[in-house]
C-alpha beads as a LAMMPS data file, in Angstrom:
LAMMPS data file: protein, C-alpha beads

392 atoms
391 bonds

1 atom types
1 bond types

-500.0 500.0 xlo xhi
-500.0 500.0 ylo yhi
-500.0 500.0 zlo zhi

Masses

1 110.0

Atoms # bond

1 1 1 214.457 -167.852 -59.178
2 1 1 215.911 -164.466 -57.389
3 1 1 219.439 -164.064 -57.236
4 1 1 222.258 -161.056 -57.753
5 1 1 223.047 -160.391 -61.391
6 1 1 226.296 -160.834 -60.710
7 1 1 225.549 -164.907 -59.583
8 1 1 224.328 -165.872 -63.009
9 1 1 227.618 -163.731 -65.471
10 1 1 231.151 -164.100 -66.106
11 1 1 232.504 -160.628 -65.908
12 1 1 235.375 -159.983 -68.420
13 1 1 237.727 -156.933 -67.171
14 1 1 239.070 -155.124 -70.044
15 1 1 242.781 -153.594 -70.219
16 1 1 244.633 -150.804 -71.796
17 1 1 246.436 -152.070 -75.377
18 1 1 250.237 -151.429 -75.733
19 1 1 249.151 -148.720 -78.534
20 1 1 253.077 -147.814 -78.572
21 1 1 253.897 -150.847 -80.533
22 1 1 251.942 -149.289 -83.918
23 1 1 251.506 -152.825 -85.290
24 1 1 249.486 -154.285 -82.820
25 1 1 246.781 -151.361 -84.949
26 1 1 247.502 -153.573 -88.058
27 1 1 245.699 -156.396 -87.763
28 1 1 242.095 -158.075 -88.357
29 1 1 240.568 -158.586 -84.611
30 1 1 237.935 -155.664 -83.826
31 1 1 239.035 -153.322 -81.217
32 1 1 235.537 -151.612 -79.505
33 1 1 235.435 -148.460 -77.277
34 1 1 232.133 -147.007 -76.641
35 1 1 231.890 -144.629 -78.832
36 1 1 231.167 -147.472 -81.749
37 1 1 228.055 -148.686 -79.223
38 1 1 224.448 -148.016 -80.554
39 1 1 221.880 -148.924 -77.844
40 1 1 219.349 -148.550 -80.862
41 1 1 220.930 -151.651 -82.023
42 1 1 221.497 -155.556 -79.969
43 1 1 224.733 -156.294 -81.646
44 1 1 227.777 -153.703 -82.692
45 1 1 229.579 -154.295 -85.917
46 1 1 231.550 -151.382 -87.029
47 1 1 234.823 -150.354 -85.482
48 1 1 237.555 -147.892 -86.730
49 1 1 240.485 -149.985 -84.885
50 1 1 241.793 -153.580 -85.060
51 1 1 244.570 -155.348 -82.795
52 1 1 246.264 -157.976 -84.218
53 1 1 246.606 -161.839 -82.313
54 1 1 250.210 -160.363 -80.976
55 1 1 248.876 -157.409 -80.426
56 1 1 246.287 -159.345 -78.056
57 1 1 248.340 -161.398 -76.459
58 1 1 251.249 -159.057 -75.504
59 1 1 248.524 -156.749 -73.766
60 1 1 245.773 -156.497 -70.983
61 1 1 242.642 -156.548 -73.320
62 1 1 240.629 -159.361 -73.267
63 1 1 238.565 -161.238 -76.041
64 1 1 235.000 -161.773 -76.418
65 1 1 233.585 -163.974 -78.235
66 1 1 230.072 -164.467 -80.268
67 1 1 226.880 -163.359 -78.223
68 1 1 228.656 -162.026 -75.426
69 1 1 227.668 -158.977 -73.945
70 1 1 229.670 -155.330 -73.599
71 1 1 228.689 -152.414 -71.353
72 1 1 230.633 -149.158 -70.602
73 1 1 231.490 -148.647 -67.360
74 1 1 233.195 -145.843 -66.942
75 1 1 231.932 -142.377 -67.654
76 1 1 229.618 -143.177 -70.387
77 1 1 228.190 -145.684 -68.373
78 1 1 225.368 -148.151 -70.137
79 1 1 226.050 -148.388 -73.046
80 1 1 225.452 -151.902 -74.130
81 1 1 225.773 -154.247 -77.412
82 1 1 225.690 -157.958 -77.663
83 1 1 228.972 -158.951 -79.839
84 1 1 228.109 -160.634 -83.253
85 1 1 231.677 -162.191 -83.789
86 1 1 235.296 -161.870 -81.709
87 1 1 236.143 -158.564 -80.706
88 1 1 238.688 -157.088 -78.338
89 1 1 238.042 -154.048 -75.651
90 1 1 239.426 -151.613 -73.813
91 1 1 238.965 -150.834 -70.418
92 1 1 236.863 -148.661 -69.924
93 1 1 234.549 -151.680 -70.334
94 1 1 233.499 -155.141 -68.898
95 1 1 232.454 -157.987 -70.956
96 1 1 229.391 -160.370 -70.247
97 1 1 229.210 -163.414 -70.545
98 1 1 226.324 -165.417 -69.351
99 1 1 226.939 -168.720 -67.070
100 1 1 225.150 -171.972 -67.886
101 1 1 221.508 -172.245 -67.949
102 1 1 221.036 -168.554 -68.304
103 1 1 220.060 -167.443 -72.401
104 1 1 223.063 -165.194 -73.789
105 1 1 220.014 -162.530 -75.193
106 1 1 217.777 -162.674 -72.595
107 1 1 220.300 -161.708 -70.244
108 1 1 221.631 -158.680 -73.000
109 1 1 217.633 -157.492 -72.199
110 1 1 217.871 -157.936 -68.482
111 1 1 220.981 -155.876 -68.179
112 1 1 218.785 -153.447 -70.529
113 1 1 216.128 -153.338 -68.172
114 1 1 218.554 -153.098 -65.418
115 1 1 221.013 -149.833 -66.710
116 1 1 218.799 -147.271 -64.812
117 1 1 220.404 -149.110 -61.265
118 1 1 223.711 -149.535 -62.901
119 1 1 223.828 -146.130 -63.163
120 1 1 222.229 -145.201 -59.954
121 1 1 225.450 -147.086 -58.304
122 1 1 228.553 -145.491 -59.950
123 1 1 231.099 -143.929 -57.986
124 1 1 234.264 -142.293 -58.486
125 1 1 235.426 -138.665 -58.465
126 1 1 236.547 -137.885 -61.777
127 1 1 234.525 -140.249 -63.648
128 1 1 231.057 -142.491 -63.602
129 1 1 232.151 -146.094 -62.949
130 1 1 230.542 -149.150 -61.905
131 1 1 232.321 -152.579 -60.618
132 1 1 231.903 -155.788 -59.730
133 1 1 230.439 -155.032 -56.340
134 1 1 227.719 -153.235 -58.437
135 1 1 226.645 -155.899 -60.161
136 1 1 226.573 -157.653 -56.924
137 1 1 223.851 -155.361 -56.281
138 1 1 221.514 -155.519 -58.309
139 1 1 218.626 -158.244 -57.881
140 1 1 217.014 -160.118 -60.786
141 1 1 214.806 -162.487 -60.739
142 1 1 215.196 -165.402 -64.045
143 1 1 212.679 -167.790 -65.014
144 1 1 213.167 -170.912 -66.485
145 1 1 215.452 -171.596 -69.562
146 1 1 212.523 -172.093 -72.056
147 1 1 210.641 -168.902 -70.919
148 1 1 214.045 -167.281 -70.983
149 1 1 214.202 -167.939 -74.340
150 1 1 210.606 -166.965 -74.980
151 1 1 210.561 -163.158 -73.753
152 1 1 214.190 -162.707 -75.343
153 1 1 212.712 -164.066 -79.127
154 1 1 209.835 -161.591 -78.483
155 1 1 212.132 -158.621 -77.827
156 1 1 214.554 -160.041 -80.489
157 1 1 211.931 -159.630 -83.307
158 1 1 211.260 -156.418 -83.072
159 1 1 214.905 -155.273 -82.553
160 1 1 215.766 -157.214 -85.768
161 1 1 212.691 -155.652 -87.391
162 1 1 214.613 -151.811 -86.577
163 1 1 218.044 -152.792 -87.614
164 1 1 216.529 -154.460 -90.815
165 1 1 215.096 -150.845 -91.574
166 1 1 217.722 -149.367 -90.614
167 1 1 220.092 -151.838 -93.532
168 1 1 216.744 -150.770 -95.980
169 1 1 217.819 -147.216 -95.522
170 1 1 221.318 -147.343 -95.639
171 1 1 221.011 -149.202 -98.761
172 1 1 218.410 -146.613 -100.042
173 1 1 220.219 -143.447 -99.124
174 1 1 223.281 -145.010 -101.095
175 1 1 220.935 -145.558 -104.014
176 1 1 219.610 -141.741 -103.914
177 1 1 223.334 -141.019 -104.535
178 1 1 224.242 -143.328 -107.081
179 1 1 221.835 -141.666 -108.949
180 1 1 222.318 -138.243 -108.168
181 1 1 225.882 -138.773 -109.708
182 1 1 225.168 -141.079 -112.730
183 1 1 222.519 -138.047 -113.489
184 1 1 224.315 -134.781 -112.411
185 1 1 227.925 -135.475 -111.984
186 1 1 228.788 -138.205 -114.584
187 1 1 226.126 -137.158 -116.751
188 1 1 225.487 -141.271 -117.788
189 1 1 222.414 -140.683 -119.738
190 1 1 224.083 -138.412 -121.796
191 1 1 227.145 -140.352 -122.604
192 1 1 229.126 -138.634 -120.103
193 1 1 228.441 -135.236 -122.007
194 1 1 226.064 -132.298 -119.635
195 1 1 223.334 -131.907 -122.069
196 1 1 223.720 -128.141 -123.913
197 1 1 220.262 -127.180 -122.787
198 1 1 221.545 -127.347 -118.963
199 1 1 223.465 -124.328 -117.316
200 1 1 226.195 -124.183 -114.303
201 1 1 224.846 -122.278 -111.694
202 1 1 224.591 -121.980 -107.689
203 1 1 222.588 -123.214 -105.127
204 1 1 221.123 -120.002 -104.553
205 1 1 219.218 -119.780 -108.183
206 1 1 216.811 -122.598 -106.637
207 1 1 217.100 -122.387 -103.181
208 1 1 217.139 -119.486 -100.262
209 1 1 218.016 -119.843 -96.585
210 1 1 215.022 -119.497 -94.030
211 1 1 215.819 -117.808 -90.718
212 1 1 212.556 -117.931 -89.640
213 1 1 212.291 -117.512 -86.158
214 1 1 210.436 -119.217 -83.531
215 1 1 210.538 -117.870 -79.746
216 1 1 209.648 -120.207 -76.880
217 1 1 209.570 -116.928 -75.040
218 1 1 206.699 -115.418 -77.029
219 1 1 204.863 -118.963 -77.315
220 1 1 204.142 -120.606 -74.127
221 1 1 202.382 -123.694 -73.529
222 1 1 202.941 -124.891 -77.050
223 1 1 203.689 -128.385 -77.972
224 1 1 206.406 -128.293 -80.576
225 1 1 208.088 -131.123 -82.611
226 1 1 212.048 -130.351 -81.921
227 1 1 214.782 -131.057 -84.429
228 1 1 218.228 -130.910 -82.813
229 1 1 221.963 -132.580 -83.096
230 1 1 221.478 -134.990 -80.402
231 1 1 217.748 -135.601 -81.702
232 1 1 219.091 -136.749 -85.184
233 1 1 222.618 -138.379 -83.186
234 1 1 220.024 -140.380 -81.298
235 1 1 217.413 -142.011 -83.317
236 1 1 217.056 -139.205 -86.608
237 1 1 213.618 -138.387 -84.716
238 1 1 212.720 -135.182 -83.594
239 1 1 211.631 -134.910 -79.548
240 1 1 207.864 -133.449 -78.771
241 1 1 208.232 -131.144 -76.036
242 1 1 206.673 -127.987 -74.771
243 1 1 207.668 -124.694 -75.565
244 1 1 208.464 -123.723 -71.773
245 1 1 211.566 -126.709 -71.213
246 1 1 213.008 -125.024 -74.499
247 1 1 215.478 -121.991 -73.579
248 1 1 216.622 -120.063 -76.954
249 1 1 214.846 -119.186 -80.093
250 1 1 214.982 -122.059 -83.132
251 1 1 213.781 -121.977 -86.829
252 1 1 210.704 -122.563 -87.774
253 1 1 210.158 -125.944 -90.732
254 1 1 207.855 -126.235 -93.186
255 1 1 207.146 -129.518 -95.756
256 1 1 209.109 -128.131 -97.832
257 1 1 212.573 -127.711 -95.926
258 1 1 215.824 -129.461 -96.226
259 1 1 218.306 -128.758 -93.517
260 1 1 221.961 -129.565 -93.063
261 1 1 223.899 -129.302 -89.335
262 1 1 226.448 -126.352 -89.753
263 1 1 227.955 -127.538 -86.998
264 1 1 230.761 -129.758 -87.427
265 1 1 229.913 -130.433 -90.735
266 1 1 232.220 -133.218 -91.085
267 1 1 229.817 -135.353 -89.120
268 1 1 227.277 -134.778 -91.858
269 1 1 223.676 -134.780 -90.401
270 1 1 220.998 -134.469 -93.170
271 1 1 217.491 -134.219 -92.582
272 1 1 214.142 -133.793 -94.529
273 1 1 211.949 -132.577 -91.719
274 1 1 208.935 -135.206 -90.825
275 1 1 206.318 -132.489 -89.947
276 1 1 204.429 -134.535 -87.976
277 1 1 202.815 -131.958 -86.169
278 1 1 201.856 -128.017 -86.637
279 1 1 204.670 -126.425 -85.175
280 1 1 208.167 -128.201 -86.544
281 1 1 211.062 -126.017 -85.828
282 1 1 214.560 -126.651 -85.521
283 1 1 217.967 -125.625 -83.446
284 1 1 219.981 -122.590 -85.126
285 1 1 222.751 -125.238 -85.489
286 1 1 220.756 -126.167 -89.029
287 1 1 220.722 -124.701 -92.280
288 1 1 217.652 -124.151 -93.392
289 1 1 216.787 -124.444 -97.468
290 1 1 213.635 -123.607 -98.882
291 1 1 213.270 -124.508 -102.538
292 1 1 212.198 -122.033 -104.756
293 1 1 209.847 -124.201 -106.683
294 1 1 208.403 -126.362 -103.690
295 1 1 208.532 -129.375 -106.780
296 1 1 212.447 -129.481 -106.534
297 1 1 212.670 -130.360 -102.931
298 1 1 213.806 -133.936 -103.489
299 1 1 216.650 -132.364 -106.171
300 1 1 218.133 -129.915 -103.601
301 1 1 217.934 -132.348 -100.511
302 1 1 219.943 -134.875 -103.003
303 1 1 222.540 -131.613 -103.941
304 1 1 223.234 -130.967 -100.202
305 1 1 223.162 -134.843 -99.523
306 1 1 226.365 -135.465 -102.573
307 1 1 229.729 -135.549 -101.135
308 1 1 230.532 -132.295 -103.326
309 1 1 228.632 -130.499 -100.864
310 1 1 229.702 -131.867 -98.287
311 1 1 233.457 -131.414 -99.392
312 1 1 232.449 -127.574 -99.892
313 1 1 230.720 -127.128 -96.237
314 1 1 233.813 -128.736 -94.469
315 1 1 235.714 -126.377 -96.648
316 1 1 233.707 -122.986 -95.731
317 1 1 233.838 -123.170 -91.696
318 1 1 234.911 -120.910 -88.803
319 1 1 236.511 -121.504 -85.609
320 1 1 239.549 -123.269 -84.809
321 1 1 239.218 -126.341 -82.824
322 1 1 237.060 -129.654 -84.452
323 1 1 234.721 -129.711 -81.742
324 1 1 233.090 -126.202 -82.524
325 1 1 233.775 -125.318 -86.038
326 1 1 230.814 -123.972 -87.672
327 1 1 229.802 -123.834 -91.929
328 1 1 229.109 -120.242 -92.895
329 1 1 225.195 -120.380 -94.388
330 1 1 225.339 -117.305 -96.884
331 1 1 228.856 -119.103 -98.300
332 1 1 226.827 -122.559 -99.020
333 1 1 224.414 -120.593 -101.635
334 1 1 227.254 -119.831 -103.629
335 1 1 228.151 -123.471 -104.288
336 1 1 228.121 -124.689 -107.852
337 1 1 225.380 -126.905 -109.304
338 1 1 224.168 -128.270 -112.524
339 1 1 220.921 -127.473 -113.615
340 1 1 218.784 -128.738 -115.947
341 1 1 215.655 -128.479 -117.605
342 1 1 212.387 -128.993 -114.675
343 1 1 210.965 -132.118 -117.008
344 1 1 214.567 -133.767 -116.219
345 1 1 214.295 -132.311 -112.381
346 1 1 211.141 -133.966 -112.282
347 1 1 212.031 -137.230 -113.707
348 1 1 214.831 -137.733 -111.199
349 1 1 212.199 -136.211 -108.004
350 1 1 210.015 -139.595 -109.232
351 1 1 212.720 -141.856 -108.975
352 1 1 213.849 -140.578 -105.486
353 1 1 211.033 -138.814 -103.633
354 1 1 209.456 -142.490 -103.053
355 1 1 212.912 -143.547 -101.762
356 1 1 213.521 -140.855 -99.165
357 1 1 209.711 -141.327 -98.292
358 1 1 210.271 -145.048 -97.669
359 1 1 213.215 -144.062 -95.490
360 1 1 211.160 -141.384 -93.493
361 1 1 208.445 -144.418 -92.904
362 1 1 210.987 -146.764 -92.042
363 1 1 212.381 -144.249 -89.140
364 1 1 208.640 -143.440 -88.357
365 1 1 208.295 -147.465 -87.877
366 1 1 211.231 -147.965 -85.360
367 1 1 210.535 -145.177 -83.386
368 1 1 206.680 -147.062 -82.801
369 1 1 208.634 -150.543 -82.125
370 1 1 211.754 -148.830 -80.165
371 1 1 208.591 -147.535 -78.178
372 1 1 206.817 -150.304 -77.592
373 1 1 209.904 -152.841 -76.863
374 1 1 210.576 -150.426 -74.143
375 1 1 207.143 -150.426 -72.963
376 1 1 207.027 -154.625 -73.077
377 1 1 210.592 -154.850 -71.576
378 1 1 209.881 -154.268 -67.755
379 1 1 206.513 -155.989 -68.287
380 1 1 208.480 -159.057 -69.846
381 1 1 211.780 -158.812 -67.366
382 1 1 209.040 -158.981 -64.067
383 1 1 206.791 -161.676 -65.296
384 1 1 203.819 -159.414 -65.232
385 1 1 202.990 -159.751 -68.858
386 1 1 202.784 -163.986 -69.667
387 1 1 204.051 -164.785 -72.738
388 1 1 203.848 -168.878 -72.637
389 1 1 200.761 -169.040 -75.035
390 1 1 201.781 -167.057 -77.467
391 1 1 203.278 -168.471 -81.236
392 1 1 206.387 -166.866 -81.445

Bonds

1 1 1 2
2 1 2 3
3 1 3 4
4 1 4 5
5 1 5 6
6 1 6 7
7 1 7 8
8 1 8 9
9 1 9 10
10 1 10 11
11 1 11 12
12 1 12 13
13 1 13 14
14 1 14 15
15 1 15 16
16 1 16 17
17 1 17 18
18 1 18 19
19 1 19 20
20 1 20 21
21 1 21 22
22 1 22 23
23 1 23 24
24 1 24 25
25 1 25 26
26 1 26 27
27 1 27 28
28 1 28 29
29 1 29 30
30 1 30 31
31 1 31 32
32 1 32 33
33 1 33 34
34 1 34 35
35 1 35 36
36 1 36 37
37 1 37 38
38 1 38 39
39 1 39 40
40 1 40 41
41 1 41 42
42 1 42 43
43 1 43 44
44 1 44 45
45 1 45 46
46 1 46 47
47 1 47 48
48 1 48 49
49 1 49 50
50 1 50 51
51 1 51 52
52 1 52 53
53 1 53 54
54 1 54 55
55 1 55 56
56 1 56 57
57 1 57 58
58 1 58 59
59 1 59 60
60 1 60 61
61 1 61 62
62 1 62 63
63 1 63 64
64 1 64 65
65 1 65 66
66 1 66 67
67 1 67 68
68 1 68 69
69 1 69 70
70 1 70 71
71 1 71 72
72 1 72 73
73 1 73 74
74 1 74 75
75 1 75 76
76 1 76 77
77 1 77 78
78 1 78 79
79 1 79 80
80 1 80 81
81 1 81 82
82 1 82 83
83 1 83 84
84 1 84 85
85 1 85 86
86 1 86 87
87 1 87 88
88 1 88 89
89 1 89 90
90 1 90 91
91 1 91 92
92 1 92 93
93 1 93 94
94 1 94 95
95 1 95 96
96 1 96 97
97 1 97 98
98 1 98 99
99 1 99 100
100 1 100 101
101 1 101 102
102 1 102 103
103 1 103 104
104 1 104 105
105 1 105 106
106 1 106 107
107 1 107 108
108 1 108 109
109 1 109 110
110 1 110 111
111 1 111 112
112 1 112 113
113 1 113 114
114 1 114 115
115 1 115 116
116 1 116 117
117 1 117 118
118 1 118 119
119 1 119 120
120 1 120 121
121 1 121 122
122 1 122 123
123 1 123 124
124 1 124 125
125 1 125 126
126 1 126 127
127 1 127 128
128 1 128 129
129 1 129 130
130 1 130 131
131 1 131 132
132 1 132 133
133 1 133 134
134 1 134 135
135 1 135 136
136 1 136 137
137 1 137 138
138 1 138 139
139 1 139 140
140 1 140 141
141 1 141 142
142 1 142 143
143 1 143 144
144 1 144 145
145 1 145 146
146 1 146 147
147 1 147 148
148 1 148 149
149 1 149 150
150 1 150 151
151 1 151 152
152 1 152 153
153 1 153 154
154 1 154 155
155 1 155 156
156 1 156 157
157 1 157 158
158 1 158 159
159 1 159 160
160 1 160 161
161 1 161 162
162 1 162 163
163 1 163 164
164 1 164 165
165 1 165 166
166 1 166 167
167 1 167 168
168 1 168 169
169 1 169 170
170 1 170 171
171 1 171 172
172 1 172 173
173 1 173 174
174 1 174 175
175 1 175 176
176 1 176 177
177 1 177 178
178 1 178 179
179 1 179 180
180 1 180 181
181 1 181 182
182 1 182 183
183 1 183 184
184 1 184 185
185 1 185 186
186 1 186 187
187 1 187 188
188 1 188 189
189 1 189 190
190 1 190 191
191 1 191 192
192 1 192 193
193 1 193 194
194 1 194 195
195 1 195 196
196 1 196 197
197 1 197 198
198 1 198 199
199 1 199 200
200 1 200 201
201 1 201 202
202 1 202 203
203 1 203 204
204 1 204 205
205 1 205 206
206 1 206 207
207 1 207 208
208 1 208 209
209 1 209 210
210 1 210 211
211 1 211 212
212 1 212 213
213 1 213 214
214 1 214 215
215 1 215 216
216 1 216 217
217 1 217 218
218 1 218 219
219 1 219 220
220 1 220 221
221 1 221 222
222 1 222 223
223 1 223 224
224 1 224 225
225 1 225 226
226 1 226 227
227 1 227 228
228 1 228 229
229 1 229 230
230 1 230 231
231 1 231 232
232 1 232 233
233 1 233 234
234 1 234 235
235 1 235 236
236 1 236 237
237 1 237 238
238 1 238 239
239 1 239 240
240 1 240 241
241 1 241 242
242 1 242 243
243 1 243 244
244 1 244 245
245 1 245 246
246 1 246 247
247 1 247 248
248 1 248 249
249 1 249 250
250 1 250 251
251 1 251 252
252 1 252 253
253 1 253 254
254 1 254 255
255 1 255 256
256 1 256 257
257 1 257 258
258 1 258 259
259 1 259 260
260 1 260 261
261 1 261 262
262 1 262 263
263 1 263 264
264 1 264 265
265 1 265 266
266 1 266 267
267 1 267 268
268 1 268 269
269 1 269 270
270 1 270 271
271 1 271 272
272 1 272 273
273 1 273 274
274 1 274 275
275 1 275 276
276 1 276 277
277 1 277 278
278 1 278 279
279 1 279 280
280 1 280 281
281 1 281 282
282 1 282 283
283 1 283 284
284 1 284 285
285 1 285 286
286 1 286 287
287 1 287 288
288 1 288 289
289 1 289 290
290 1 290 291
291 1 291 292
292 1 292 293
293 1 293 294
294 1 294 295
295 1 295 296
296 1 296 297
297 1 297 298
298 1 298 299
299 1 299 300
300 1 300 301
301 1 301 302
302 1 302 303
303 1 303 304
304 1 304 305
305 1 305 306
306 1 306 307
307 1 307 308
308 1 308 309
309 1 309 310
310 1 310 311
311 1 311 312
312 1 312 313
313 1 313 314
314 1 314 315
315 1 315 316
316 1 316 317
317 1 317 318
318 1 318 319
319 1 319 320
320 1 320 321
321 1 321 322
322 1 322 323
323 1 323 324
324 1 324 325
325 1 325 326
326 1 326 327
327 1 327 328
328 1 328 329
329 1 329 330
330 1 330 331
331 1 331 332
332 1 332 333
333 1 333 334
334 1 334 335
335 1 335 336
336 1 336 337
337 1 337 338
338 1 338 339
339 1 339 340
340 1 340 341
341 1 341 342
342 1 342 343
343 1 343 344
344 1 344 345
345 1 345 346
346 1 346 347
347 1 347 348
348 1 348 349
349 1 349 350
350 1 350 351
351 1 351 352
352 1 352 353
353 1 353 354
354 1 354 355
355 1 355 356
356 1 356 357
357 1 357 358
358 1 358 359
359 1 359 360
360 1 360 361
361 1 361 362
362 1 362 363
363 1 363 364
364 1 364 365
365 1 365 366
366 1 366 367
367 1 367 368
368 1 368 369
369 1 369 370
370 1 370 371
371 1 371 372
372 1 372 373
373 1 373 374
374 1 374 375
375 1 375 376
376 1 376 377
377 1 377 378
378 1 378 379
379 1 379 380
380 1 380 381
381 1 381 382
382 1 382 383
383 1 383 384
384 1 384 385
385 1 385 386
386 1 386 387
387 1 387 388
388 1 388 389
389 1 389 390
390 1 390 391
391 1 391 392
């Protein structure tokens, strides 16, 4: 069946809450705006704001409900979540909600498929913004109920397959620093006591800065694997370009790095580089640490990973608005650390090494299935690719 997209949804306008009235911010009903959307992930869960049921009903925003869809629509345009329980929005959105005989996730993956038009058809002069009339434009074509249900359960699994990673390393990463602290900080295996064979020293006595340069400029033609902010804001995957699209010098990685985002370092952004290829480098808006003894990589990442460091970077930084403060790099080698003897080092490297490798894998993973959902999605959404005889 062909028809318009907007024939087979309910759209839900959103509206601008009373936020005068501070207690409609008091209450348990999630309040979304787009900047809590993850198009990495089908459904969005955490908020910063809640409305209360007065708060609701004495104001313009609307309520959706389980399974129903969001998408920004005004100048972030796209961005798109199913909703996993009742949520409130604001209006810079429209809610989704699909009409009867039409499969609530099938039609989150048609509007997936369809964003690239959505976008094509914003107006406005100040900011991107699409209507009603543009989903009146756009032309789908919907198959059956039960194949509906087919191609969305196929794109399904292997979204659920990311975001289950993705819960694997969360958990991990907040196992890496439970242990960091019981070792290091609280000193639990020593009865809360720092053993008298370790010293107090700084992060510099195991660690240096590397400033190594690489210039596009001076290497043409070469196929580098790119670590920048938006990179790791995106997917924590570097981007494999060529040297010619890239415009200023970066640093160069080895296996050995750890690297830290000076910029804004309240918005942490960690990273043990994946090395994939032969020439990793990354934007100047890293530090760069090299360990001293290549065996203590795992140790440092974990000291620049504990919220002590991360306390002391936000606390070392220059310039005077949020939006562009920067850490100073010489400053973070002066930090204070605890160091003990390299069997101990080594211990704790065993224990986490094979955790911070399983979270490397499981980003490898997603970015392979992120890849090849989006390769199966306009195969699935046109009928090209059958998928009645398969056992889902």
């Amino acid at each position: 069946m062909k028809t318009s997209l907007i024939d087979i949804v309910e759209l839900i306008g959103g509206g601008t809450p009373k936020t005068s009235k501070a207690e409609y911010w008091g209450g348990n009903i999630n309040w979304l705006s787009v900047k809590d959307f993850n198009n990495e992930n089908r459904y969005v869960y955490s908020t910063e704001k809640t409305i209360t049921e007065e708060g609701l009903n004495n104001s313009s925003t609307k309520l959706l409900r389980k399974d129903d869809i969001i998408i920004s629509a005004r100048g972030t345009v796209g961005e798109l979540a199913m909703i996993p329980f009742p949520m409130a929005f604001n209006q810079s959105c429209y809610g989704i909600r699909a009409k009867e005989g039409i499969d609530s996730t099938f039609l989150y993956y048609l509007i997936k498929h369809s964003v690239r038009k959505l976008k094509a058809m914003t107006h406005g002069s100040v900011f991107d913004t699409i209507t009603r009339d543009t989903f009146a434009n756009i032309d789908v074509a919907i198959p059956d109920i039960e194949m509906q249900q087919r191609v969305a359960k196929m794109l399904a699994n292997i979204d659920d397959k990311v975001e289950n990673n993705q819960r694997i390393n969360n958990n991990l990463e907040q196992q890496t620093q439970a242990i960091f602290k019981s070792w290091f900080v609280d000193f639990e295996l020593n009865y809360g006591i720092m053993p008298s064979d370790w010293k107090v020293s700084q992060l510099g006595s195991i660690a240096k800065i590397s400033t190594e340069v690489f210039s596009p400029a001076k290497n043409p033609n070469v196929e580098v694997e790119h670590y920048s902010i938006p990179a790791y804001d995106e997917k924590r995957y570097p981007v494999f370009e060529t040297s010619n699209g890239i415009k200023s010098n970066k640093y160069r990685l080895s296996s050995n790095s750890v690297m830290i985002s000076k910029l804004n370092p309240d918005t942490k952004r960690i990273w043990r580089p994946y090395c994939i290829s032969d020439n990793p480098i990354c934007s100047t808006e890293f530090i760069v640490y090299e360990p001293i003894n290549p065996l203590n990589r795992d140790f440092i990442y974990s000291i620049i990973d504990s919220i002590g460091f991360s306390a002391f970077l936000c606390s070392h930084t220059t310039g005077s608005t949020n939006s562009r403060q920067r850490a100073t790099p010489s400053i973070t080698l002066t930090y204070d650390i605890i160091v003990p003897d390299e069997k101990t080092i080594q211990a704790f490297c065993s224990i986490v090494s094979p955790m911070y490798d399983t979270i490397e894998n499981n980003i490898k993973e997603n970015q392979k299935l992120a890849e090849t959902r989006d390769k199966l999605l306009p195969k699935l959404m046109s009928g090209e690719l059958d998928v009645s005889g398969i056992d889902l």
